[in-house]
VODO-362116 format. One record per residue: x, y, z of N, C-alpha, C in turn; chain; residue in one letter; residue number from 1. Coordinates in nm, 4 decimals. Layout:
residues N
REC       n_X       n_Y       n_Z      ca_X      ca_Y      ca_Z       c_X       c_Y       c_Z  c  r    k
REC         X         Y         Z         X         Y         Z         X         Y         Z  A  A  NUM
...
//
This chain:
residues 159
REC       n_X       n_Y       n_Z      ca_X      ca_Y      ca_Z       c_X       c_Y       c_Z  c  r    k
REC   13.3241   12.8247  -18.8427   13.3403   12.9419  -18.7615   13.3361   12.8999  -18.6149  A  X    1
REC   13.4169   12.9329  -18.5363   13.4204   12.9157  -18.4165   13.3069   13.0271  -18.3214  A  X    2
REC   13.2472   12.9692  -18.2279   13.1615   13.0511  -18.1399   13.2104   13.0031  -17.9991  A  X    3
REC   13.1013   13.0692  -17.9067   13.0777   13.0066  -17.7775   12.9393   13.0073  -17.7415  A  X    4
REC   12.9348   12.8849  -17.6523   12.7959   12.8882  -17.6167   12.7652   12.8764  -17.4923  A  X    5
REC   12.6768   12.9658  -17.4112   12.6521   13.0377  -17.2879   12.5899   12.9141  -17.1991  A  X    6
REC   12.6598   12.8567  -17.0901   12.5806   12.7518  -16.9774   12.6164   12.8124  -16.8550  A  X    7
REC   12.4642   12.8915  -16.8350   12.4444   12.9331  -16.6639   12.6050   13.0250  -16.6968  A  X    8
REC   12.6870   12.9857  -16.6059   12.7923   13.0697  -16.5805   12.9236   13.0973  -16.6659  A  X    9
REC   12.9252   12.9771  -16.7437   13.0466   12.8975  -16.8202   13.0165   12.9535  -16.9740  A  X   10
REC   13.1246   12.9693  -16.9802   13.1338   13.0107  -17.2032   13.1775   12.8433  -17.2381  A  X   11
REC   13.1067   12.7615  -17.2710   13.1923   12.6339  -17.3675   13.2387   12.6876  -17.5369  A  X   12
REC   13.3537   12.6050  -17.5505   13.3827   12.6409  -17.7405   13.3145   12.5395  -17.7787  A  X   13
REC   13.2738   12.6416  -17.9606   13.1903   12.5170  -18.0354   13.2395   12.5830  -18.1598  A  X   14
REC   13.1772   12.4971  -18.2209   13.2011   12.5421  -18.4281   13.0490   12.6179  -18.4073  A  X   15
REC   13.0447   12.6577  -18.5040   12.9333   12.7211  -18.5998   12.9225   12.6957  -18.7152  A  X   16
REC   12.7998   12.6738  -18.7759   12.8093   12.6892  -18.9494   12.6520   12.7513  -18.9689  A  X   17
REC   12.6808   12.8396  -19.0091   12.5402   12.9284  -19.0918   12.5104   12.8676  -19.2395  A  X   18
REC   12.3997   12.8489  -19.2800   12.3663   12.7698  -19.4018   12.2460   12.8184  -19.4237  A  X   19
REC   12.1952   12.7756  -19.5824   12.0329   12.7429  -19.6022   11.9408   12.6915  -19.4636  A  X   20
REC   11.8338   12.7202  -19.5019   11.7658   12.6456  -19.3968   11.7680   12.5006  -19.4288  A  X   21
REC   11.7961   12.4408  -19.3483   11.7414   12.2941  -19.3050   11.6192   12.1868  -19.2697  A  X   22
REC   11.4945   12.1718  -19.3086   11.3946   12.1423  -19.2553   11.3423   11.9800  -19.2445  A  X   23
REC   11.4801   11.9314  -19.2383   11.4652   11.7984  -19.1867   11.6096   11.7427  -19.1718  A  X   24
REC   11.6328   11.6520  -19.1240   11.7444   11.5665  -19.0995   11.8356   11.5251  -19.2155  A  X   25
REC   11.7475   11.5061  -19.3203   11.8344   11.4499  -19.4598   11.8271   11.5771  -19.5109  A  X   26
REC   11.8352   11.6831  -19.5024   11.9062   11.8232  -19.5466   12.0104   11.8827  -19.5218  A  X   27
REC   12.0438   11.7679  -19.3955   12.1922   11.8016  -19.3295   12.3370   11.7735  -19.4009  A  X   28
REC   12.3392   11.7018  -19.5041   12.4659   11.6172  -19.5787   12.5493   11.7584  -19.5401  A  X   29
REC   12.5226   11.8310  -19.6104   12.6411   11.9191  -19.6417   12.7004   12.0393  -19.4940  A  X   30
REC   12.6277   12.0435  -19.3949   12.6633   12.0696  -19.3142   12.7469   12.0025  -19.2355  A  X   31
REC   12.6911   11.8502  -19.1957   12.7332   11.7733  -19.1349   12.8816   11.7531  -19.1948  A  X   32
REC   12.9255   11.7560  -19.3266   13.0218   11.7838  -19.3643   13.1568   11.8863  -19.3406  A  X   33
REC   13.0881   12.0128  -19.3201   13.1466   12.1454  -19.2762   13.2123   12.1181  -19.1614  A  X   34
REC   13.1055   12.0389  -19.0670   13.1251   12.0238  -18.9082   13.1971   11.8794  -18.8652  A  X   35
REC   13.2102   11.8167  -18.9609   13.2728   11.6914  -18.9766   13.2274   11.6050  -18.8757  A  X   36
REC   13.0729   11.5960  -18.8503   12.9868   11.5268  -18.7565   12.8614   11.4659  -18.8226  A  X   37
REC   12.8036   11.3855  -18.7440   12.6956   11.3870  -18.7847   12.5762   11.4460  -18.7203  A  X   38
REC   12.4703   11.4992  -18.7726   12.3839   11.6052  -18.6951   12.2565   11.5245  -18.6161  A  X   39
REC   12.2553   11.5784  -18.5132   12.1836   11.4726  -18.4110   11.9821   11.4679  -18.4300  A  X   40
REC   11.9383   11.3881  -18.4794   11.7606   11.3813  -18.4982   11.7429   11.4484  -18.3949  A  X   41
REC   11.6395   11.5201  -18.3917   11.6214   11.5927  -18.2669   11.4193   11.5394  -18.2905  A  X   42
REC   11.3660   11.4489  -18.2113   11.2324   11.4679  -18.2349   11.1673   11.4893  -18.1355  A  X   43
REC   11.0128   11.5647  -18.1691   10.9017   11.5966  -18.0727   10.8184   11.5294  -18.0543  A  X   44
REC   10.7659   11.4571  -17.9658   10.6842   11.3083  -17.9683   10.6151   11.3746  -17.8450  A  X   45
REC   10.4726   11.2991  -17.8599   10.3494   11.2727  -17.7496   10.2605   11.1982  -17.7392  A  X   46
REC   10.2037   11.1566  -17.6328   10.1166   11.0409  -17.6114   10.0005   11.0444  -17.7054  A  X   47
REC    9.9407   10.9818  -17.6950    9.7870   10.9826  -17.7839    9.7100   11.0571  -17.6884  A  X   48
REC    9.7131   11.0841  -17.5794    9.6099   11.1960  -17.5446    9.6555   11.3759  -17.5602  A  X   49
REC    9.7602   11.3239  -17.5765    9.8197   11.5105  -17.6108    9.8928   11.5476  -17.4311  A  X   50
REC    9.9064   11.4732  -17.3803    9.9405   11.5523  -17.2477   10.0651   11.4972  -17.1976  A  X   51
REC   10.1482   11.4449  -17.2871   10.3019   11.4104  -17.2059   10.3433   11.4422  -17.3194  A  X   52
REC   10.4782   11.4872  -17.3375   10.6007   11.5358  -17.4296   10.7207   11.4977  -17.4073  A  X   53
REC   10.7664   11.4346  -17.5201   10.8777   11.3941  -17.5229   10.9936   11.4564  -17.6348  A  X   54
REC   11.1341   11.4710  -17.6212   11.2441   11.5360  -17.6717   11.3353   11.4237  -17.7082  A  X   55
REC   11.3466   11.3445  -17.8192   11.4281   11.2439  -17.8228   11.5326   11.2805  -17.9080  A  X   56
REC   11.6543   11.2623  -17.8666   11.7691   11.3030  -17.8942   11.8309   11.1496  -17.9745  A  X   57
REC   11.8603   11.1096  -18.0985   11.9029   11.0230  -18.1494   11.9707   11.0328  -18.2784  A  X   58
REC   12.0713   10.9369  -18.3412   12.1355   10.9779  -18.4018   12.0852   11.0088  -18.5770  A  X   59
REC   12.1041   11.0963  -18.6635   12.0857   11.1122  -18.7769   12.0258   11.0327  -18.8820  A  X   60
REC   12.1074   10.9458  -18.8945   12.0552   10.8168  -18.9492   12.0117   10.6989  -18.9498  A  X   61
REC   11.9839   10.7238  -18.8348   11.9011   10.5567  -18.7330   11.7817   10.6156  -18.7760  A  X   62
REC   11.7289   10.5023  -18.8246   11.5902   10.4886  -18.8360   11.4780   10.4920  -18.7152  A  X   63
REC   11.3961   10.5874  -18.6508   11.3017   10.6066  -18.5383   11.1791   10.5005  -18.5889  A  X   64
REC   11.1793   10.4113  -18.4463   11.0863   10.2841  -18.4422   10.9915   10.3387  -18.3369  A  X   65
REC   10.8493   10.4157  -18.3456   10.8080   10.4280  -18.2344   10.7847   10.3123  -18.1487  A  X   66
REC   10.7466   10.1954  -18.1790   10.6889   10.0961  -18.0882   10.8241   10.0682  -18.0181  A  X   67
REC   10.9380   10.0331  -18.0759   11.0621    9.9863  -17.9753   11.0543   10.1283  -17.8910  A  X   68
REC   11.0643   10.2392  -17.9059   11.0777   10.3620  -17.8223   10.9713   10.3129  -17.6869  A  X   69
REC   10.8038   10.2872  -17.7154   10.7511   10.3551  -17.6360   10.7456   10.2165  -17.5739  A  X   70
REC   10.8162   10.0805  -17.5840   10.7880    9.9694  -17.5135   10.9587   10.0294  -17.3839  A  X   71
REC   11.0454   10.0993  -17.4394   11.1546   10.0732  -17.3138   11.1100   10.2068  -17.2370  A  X   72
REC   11.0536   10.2856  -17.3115   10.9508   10.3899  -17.2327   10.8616   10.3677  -17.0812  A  X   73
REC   10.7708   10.2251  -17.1912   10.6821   10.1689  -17.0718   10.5599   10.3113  -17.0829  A  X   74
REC   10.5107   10.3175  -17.2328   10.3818   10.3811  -17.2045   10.3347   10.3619  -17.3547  A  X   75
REC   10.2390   10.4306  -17.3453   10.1690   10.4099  -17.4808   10.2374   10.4425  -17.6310  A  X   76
REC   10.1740   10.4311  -17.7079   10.2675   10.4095  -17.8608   10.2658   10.5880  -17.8475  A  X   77
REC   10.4391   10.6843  -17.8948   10.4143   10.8157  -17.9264   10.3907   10.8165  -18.0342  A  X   78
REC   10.3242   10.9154  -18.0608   10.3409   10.9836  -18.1710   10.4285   11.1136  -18.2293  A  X   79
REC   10.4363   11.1966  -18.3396   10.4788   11.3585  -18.3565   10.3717   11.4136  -18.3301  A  X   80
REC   10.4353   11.5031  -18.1745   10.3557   11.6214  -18.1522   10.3672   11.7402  -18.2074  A  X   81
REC   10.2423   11.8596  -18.2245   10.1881   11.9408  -18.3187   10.3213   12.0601  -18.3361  A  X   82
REC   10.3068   12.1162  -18.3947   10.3891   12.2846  -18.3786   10.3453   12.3396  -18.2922  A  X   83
REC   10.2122   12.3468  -18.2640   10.1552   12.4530  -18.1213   10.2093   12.4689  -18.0210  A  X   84
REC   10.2192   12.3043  -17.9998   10.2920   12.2656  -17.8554   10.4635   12.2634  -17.8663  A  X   85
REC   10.5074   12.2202  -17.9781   10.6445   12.2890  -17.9907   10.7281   12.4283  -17.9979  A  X   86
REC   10.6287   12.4899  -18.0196   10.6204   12.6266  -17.9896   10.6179   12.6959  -17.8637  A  X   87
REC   10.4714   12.6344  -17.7910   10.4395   12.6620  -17.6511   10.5567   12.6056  -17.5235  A  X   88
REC   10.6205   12.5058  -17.5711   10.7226   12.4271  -17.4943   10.8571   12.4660  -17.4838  A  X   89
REC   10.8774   12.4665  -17.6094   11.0450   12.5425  -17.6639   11.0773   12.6101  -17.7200  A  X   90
REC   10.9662   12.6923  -17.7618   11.0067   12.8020  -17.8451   11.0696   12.8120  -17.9867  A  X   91
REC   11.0083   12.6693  -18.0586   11.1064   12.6554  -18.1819   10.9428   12.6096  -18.2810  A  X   92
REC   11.0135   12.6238  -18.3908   10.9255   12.6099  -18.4744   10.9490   12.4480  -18.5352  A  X   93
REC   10.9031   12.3343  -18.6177   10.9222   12.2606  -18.6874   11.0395   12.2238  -18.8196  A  X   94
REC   11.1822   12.2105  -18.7586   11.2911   12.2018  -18.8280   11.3927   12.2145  -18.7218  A  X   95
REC   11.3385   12.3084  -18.6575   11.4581   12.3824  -18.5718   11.4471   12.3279  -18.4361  A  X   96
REC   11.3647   12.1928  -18.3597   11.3699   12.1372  -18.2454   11.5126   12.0890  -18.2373  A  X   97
REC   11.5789   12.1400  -18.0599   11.6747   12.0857  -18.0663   11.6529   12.1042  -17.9205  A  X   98
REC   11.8050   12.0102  -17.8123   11.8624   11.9942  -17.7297   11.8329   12.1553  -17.6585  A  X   99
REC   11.9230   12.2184  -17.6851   11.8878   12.3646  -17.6908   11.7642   12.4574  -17.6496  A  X  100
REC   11.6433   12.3870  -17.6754   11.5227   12.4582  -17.6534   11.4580   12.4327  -17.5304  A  X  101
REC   11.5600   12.2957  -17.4922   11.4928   12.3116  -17.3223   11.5289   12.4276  -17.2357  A  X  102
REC   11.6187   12.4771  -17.2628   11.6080   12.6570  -17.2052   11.4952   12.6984  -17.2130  A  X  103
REC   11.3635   12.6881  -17.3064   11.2635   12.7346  -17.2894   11.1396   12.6569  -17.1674  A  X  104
REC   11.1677   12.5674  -17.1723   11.0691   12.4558  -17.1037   11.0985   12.4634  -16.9330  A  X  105
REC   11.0827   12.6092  -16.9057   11.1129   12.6025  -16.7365   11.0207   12.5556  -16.6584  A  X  106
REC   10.8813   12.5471  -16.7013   10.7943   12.4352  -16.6139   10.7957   12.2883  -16.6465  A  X  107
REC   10.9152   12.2645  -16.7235   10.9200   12.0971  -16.7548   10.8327   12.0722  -16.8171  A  X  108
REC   10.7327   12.0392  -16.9022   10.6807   11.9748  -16.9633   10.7099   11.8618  -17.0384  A  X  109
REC   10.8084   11.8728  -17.0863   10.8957   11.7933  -17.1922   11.0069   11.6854  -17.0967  A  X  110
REC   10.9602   11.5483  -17.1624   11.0749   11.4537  -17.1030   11.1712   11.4822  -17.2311  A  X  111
REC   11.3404   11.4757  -17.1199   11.4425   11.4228  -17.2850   11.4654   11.3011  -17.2544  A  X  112
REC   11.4879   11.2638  -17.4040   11.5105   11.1108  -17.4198   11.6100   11.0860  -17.4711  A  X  113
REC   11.7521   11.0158  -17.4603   11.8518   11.0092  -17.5883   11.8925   10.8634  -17.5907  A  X  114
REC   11.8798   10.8516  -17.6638   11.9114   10.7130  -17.7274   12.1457   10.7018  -17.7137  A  X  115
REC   12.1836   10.6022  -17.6484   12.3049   10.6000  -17.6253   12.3972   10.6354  -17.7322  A  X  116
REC   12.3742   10.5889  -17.8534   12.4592   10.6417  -17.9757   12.4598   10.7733  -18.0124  A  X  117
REC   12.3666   10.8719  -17.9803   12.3754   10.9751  -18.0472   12.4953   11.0145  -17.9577  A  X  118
REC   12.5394   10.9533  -17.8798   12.6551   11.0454  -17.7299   12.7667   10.9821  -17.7683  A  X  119
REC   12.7847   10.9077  -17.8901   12.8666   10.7722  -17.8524   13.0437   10.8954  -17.9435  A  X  120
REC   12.9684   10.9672  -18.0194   13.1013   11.0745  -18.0714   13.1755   11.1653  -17.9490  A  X  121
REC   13.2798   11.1870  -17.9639   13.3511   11.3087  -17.9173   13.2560   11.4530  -17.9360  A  X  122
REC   13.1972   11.4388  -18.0418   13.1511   11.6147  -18.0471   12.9962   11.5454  -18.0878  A  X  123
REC   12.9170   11.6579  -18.0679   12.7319   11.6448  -18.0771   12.7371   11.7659  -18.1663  A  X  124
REC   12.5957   11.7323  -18.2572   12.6114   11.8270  -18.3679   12.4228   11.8815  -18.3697  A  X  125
REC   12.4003   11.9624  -18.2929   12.2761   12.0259  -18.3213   12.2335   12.1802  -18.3857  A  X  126
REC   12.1311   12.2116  -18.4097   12.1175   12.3604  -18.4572   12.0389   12.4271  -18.3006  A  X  127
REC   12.0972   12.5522  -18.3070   12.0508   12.6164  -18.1745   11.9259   12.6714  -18.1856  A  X  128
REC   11.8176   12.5893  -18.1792   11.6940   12.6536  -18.2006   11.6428   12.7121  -18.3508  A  X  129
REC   11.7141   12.7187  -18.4449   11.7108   12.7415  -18.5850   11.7537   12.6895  -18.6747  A  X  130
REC   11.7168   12.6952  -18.8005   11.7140   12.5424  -18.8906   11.8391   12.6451  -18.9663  A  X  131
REC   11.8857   12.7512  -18.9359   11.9302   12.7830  -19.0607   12.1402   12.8405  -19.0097  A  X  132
REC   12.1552   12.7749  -18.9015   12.2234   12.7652  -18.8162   12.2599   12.6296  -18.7563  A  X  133
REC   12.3929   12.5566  -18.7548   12.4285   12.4354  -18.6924   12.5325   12.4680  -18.5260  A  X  134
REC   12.5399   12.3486  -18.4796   12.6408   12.3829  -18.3886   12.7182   12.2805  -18.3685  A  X  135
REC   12.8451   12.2548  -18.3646   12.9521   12.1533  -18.3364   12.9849   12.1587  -18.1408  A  X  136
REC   12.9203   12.0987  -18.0652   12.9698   12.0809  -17.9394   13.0206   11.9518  -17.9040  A  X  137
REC   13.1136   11.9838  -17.7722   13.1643   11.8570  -17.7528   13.0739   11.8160  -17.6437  A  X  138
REC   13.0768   11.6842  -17.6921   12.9703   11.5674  -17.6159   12.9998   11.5865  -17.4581  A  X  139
REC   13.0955   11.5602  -17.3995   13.1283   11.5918  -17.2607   13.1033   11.7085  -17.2342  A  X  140
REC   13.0493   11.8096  -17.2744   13.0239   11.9492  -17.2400   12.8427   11.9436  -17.2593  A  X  141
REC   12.8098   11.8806  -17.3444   12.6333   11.8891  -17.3446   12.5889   11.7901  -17.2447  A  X  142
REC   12.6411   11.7001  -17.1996   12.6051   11.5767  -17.1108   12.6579   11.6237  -16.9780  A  X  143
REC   12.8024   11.6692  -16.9427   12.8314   11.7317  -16.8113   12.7818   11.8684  -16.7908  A  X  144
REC   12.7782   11.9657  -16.8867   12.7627   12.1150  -16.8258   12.6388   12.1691  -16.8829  A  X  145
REC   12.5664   12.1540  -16.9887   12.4595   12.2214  -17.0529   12.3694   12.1337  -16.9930  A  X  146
REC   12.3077   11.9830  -17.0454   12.2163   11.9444  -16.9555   12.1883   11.9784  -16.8222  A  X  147
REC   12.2861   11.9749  -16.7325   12.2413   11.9529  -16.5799   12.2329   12.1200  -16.5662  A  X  148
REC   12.2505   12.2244  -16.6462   12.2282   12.3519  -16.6553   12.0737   12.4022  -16.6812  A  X  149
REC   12.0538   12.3580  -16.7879   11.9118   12.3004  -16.8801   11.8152   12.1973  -16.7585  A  X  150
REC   11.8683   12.2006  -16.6678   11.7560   12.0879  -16.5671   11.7140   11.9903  -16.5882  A  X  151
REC   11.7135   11.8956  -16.6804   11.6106   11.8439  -16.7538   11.7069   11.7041  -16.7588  A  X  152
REC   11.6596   11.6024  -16.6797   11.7182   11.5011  -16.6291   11.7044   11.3713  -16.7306  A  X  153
REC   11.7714   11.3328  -16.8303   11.7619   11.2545  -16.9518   11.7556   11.1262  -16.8906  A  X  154
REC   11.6774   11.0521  -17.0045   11.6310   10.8991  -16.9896   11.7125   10.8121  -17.1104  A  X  155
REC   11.7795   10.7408  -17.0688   11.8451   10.6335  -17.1885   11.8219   10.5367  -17.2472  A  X  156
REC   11.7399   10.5833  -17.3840   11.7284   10.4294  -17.4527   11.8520   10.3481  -17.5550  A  X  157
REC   11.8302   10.3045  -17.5410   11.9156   10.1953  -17.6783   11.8085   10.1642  -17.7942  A  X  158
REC   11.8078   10.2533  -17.9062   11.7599   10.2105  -18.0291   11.7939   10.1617  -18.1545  A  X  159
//
């Protein structure tokens, strides 16, 4: 299904696909199918004291190494931070963290992080804040017009 999705001033086109809920990454096969993408890891990570947040944007099936993460980081080993704070931050519950929810995070709290491959497609494939909902955008439209919309000034790892 075709939609649009609202940045600041601009309508961008995207796909849509409404589905079951989703509540992890390997629940995606059959969407990712629909959308003929692959659907982007979206994880919630924080320090061991609970007081920095991180949004790492990486691709589906790459395996997440915290120690390689938090050495090109240059801070302590992350961990997965709670629902409370994913909640309190972005407004999403546990399944449904995405790109997307930094619309909620207007005092910044949250660093994003994306790892270079998840960008490396023509189109980015996230759910808009809900697990039970996908979205097909094009990569040059989340990196030129939604991020720098979204404020939230991304850090590049290679994982």
């Amino acid at each position: 299904m075709c939609c649009q999705v609202f940045c600041g001033k601009a309508v961008l086109p995207s796909q849509r696909v409404d589905h079951d809920e989703t509540p992890s990454i390997e629940a995606c096969g059959e969407v990712e199918k629909l959308l003929g993408i692959e659907i982007c890891k979206n994880l919630f990570l924080c320090n061991r004291q609970k007081t920095q947040f991180t949004l790492l944007l990486m691709p589906g099936r790459k395996e997440f190494r915290t120690k390689e993460l938090s050495a090109q980081l240059g801070c302590s080993r992350l961990s997965f931070a709670d629902a409370e704070r994913m909640q309190e931050f972005l407004g999403v519950t546990p399944g449904s963290v995405s790109v997307l929810g930094l619309l909620n995070d207007t005092e910044k709290h949250v660093r994003l992080v994306i790892d270079r491959d998840a960008l490396a497609h023509e189109y980015f494939g996230c759910p808009p804040c809900r697990n039970t909902t996908s979205l097909r955008i094009k990569t040059a439209d989340l990196t030129g017009r939604i991020l720098p919309a979204l404020g939230h000034e991304p850090t590049y790892v290679n994982l």
